[in-house]
ZALUM-285350 format. One line per 3 residues: for each residue x, y, z of C-alpha. Coordinates in steps of 0.02 Angstrom, whole numbers, plus 50000, padded with zeros to 5 digits. Each point is the difference from the previous one (the first is absolute). Layout:
X/Y/Z | ...
***
This chain:
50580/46177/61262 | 49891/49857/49970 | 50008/49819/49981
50161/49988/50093 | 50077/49825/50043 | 49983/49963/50177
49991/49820/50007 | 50185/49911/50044 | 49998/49907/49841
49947/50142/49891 | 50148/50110/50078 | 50134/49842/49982
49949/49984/49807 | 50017/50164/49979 | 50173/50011/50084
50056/49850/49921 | 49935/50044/49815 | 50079/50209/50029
50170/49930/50060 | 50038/49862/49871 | 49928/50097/49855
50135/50170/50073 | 50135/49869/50010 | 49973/49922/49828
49975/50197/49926 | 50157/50062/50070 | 50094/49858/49973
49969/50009/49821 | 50031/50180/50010 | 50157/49973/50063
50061/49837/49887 | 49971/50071/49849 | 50160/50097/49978
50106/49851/50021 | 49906/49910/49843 | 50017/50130/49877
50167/49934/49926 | 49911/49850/49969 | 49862/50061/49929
50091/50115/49912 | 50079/49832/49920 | 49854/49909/49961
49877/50151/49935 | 50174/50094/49888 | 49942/50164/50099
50129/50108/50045 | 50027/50015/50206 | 49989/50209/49957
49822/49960/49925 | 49948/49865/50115 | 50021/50127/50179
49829/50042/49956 | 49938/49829/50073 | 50057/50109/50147
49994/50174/49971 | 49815/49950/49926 | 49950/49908/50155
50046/50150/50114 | 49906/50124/49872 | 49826/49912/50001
50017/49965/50196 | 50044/50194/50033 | 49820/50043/49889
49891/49851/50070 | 50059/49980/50183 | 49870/50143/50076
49877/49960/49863 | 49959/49802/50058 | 49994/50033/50194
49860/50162/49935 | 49920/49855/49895 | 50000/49868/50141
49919/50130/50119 | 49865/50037/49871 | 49956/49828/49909
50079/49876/50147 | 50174/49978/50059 | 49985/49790/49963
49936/50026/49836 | 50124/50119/49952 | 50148/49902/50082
49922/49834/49887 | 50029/50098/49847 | 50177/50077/50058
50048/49796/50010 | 49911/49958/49848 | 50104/50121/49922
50134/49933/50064 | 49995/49831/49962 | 49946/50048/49818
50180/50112/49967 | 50076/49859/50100 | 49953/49877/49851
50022/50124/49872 | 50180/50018/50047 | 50048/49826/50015
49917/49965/49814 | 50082/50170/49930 | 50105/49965/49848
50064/50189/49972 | 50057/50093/50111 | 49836/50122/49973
49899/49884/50084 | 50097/49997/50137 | 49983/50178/50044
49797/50008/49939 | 49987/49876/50138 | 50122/50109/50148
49873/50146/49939 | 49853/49886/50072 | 50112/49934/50135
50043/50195/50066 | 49812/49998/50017 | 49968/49839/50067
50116/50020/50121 | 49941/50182/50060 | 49842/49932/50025
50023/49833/50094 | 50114/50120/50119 | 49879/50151/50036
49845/49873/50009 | 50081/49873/50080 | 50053/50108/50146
49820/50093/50018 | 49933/49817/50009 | 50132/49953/50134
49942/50156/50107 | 49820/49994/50018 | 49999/49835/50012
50078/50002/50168 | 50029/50148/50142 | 50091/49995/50151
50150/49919/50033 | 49955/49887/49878 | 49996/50116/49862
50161/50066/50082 | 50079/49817/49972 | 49905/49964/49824
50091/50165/49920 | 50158/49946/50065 | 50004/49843/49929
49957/50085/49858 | 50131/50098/49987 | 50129/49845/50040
49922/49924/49844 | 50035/50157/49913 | 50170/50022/50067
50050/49795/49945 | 49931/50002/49846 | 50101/50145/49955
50162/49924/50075 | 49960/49823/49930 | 49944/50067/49822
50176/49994/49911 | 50074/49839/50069 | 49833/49917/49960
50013/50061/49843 | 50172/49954/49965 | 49966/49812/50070
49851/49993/49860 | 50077/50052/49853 | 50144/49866/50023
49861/49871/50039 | 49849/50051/49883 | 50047/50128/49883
49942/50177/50034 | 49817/49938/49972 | 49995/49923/50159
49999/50155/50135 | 49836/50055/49890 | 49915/49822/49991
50025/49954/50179 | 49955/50177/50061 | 49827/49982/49900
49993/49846/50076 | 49999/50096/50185 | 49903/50117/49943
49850/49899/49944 | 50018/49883/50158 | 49977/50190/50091
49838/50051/49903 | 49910/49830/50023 | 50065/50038/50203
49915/50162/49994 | 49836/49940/49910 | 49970/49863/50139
50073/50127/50173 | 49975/50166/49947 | 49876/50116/50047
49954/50164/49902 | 50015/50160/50066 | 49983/50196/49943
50018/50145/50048 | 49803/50049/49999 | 50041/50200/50059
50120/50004/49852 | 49942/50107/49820 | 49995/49886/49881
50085/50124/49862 | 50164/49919/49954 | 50152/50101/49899
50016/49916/49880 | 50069/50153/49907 | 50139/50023/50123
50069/49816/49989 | 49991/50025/49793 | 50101/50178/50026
50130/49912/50130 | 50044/49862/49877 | 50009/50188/49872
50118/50060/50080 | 50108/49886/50062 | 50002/49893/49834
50065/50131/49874 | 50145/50050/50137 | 50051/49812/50007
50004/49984/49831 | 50106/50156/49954 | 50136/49946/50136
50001/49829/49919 | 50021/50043/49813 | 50107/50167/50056
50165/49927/49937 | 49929/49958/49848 | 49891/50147/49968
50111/50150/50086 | 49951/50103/50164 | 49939/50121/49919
49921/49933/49818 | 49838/50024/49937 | 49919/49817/50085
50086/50042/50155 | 49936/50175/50027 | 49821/49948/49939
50000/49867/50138 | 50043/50110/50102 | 49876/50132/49963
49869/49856/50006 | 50048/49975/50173 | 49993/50151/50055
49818/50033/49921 | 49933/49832/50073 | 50075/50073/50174
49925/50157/49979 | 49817/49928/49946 | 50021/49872/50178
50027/50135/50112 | 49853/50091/49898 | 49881/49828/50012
50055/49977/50176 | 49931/50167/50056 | 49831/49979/49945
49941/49824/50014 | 49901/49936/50139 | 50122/49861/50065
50188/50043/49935 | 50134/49863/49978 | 50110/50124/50089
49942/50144/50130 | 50103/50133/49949 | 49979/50075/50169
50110/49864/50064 | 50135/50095/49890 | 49995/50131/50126
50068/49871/50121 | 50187/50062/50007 | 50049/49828/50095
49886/49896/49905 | 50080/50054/49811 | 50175/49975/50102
49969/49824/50048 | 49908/49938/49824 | 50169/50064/49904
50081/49922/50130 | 49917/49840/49963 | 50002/50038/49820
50199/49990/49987 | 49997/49854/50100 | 49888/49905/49898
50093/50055/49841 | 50166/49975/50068 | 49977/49828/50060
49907/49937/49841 | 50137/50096/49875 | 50128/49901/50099
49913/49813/50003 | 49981/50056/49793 | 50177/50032/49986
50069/49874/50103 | 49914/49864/49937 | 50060/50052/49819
50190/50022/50048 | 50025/49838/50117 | 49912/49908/49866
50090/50087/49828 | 50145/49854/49930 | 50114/50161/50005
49971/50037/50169 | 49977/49902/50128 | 49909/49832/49900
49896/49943/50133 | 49847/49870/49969 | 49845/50053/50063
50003/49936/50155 | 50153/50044/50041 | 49942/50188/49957
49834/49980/50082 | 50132/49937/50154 | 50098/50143/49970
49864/50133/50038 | 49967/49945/50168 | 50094/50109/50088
49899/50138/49934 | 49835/49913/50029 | 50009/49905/50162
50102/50134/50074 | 49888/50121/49964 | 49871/49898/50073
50107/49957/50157 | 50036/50164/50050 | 49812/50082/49965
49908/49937/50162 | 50126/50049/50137 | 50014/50185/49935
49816/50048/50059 | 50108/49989/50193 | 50155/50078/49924
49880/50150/49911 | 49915/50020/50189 | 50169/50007/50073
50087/50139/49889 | 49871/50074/49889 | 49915/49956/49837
50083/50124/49899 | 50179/49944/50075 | 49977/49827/49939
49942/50033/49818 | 50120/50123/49991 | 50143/49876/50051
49912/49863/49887 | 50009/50105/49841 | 50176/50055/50046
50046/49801/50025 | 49921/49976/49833 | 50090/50126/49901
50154/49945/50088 | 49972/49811/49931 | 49955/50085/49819
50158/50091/49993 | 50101/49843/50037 | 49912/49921/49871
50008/50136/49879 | 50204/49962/50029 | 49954/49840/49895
50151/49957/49907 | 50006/49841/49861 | 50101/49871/50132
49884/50013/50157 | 49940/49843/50039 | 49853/49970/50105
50079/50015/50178 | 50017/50193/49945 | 49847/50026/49975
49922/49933/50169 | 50038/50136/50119 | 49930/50141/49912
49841/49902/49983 | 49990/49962/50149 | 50029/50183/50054
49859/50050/49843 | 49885/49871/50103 | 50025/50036/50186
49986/50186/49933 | 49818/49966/49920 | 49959/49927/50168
50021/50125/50076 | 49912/50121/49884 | 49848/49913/49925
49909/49980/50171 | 50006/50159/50099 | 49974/50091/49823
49846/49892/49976 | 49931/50030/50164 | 50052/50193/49985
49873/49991/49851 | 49870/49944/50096 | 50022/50055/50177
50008/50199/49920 | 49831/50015/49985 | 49834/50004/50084
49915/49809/50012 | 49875/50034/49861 | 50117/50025/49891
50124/49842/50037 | 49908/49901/49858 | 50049/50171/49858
50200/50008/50085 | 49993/49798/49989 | 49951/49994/49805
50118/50160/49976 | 50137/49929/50065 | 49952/49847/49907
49995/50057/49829 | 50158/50072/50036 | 50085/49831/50021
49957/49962/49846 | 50044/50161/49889 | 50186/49986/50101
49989/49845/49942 | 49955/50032/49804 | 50122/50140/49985
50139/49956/50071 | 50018/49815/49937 | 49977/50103/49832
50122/50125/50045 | 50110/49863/50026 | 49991/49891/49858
50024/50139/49888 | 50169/50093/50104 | 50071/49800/49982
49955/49945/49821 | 50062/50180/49967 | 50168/49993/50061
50028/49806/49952 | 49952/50062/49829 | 50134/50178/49988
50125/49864/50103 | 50010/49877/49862 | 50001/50135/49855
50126/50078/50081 | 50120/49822/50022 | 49974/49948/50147
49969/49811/50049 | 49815/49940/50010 | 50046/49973/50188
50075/50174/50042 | 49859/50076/49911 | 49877/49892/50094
50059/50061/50168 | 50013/50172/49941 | 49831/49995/49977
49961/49928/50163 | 50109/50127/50069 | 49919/50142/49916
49810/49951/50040 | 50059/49980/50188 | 50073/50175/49990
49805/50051/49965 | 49929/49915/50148 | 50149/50075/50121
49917/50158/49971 | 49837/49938/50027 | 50043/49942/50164
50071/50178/50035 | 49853/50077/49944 | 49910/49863/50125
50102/50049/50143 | 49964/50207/49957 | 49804/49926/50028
50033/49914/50144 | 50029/50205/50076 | 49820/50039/49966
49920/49849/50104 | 49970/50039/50188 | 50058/49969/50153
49919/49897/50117 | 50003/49933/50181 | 50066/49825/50028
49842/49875/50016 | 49977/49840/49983 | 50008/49907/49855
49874/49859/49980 | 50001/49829/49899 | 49898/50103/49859
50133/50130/50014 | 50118/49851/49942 | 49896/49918/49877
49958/50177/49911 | 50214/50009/49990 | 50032/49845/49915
49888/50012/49896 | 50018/50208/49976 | 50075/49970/49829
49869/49917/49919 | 49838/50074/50065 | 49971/50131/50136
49904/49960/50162 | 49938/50127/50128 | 50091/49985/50161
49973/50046/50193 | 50005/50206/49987 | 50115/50057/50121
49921/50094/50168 | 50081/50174/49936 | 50107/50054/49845
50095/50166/50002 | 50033/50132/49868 | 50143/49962/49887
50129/50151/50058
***
């Protein structure tokens, strides 16, 4: 490395600039669910059409996430993390100006790269910056930032659009954003990684965004096109080729956006679908939710009172992340995701109970359950990733696991959208009530992410055993803030052979 930030004002710009600029990012990640009624309202786009503000987001962040920290190792980790919030602050004001509902997702599409970047640079930054126990307490505050904006994003969000209009989140959060580039122009020092090739795949991140994208789409437009119609198949076979051509690409270039040698890693593919469901579960749920409790036919909820409504899910999720590190010592890392994805699918299958004349009080348990069940999951499945492999190859498991968040992400809030605007649609041609067909639909896309939980809890047999240790402050930190972004952990003393 070279150029690193020793001095003790360099390393507090540099926290302070990484952890408001992760807030701000996952916030906005995290709001922008709860707004797309009203922009939905404003713009005449469909809801259906308009998930790919956040299907969109997830897709670009999946292809670009490895990509920037590669380009802020080669051409400088400040210069790259400058142009991840420039980004930023230019979809911010895109957004709030878009009069279509078009412009709303171009600008998510630049956002879902934005936001990838400010992440992986922002956390490379953070680390060689500092060492020691005070890199040990930078990353955890990190991760706390992480972990709040998360929680905070939908209640934020809802408080905005009752007192600014939609516009607002995106106006004040390119507000942040520019306050955090002029920060890092006056604190920040460059760095790189000198030892580093400087070839870049750029053909990998194009054939990620390949693959995923024509997948995405076919789910979406499946009711309209058929399962097995002529666009639907030829996405799919598009897919499939892109997928094919990655593996092919990532065989034979010098520095690949994914070692497929890491595939070989039984625990480490466990743990990234692991985190995968996770991911997609929780963001197919904040979708949903914040589409029924806010629907005139459902539950007819402002804003804020949705954004309100969700934080059971988000805070408790939150709570609950930095004691299980202890818990995960205790009884084993495998036994807690396990019992966190069986927790989940527990709260799913209340859910998808859903019936037209719940009110909100019936819906709180099982979200809590769904949330106290992520808890436990997201960390020691994070940390699984990570702690599977030798040290050189944290940084690969990291971005893995990483990308991961984000295609569980894509998918499922796809998978999703389509199962409920689906069954609302057969409901009401079949006579039922706009509000029995709306919870049928809930009920039906919660059915889906049951099974992904099971699935999640069958991965959770494949992760290893490990003695009891103990769990440090970054343990913690990397928990709460597991769901968003994975962070190596302390590597336990000695792990056993799954039997």
């Amino acid at each position: 490395m070279s150029d690193v930030a020793t001095g003790s004002t360099g390393a507090r710009g540099v926290l302070a600039a990484t952890c408001i600029s992760t807030l701000v990012v996952n916030a906005n990640t995290s709001a922008v669910s709860i707004l797309l009624p009203a922009i939905s309202e404003d713009t005449g786009m469909s809801v259906t059409t308009l998930q790919w503000a956040v299907t969109g987001y997830s897709l670009v962040g999946a292809a670009v996430i490895v990509t920037s920290g590669s380009l802020g190792d080669v051409f400088g980790r400040k210069r790259i993390f400058q142009l991840g919030l420039a980004l930023f602050v230019v979809s911010c004001v895109l957004i709030a100006l878009a009069d279509s509902g078009g412009m709303v997702i171009a600008g998510r599409l630049i956002q879902g790269a934005a936001g990838a970047t400010i992440l992986a640079c922002g956390l490379s930054l953070l680390t060689v910056a500092t060492e020691g126990p005070a890199q040990l307490r930078a990353v955890s505050l990190w991760g706390a930032a992480a972990a709040v904006g998360a929680a905070a994003g939908p209640l934020v969000g809802g408080v905005l659009v009752d007192l600014t209009g939609w516009q607002g989140l995106f106006w004040i959060d390119a507000g942040i954003a520019l306050g955090c580039m002029a920060l890092t122009a006056a604190t920040v020092h460059e760095s790189r990684d000198e030892e580093r090739p400087r070839s870049i795949d750029y053909l990998g991140t194009v054939l990620i965004a390949l693959t995923l994208t024509p997948v995405i789409l076919a789910v979406t437009e499946s009711g309209d096109w058929g399962w097995i119609s002529a666009p639907t198949l030829t996405c799919f076979a598009i897919s499939l080729a892109a997928g094919y051509a990655f593996i092919v690409v990532e065989g034979r270039v010098a520095v690949p956006l994914l070692d497929l040698a890491l595939l070989r890693n039984v625990v480490l593919v466990a743990s990234t679908i692991a985190i995968l469901i996770g991911a997609g579960t929780i963001n197919g749920l904040m979708y949903l939710l914040s589409l029924y409790f806010q629907d005139p036919a459902a539950l007819g909820f402002t804003p804020f009172e949705a954004g309100l409504a969700t934080l059971p899910a988000t805070v408790g999720l939150v709570a609950v992340a930095p004691l299980v590190p202890r818990l995960a010592a205790k009884v084993g890392s495998r036994q807690t995701v396990g019992v966190g994805f069986a927790l989940s699918a527990a709260g799913f299958v209340v859910v998808g109970l859903t019936d037209a004349t719940w009110e909100y009080a019936a819906f709180l348990l099982p979200l809590v359950a769904i949330a106290v069940g992520m808890g436990l999951s997201n960390g020691p499945a994070s940390a699984a990733a990570t702690a599977s492999v030798p040290e050189r190859q944290v940084g690969g498991a990291s971005g893995v696991s990483n990308m991961a968040r984000y295609v569980g992400a894509a998918v499922a809030t796809a998978l999703a959208a389509t199962i409920y605007s689906t069954v609302i649609g057969n409901q009401t041609a079949d006579g039922a009530s706009q509000s029995e067909a709306l919870a049928a639909g809930l009920g039906a896309a919660s059915w889906m992410m049951a099974v992904f939980s099971v699935m999640g809890v069958l991965m959770a047999l494949a992760l290893r055993r490990q003695r009891p240790g103990r769990a440090t402050l970054g343990d913690a930190a990397a928990a709460a803030a597991a769901h968003t972004h994975t962070l190596p952990t302390s590597r336990p003393e000695k792990e056993e052979s799954v039997r």
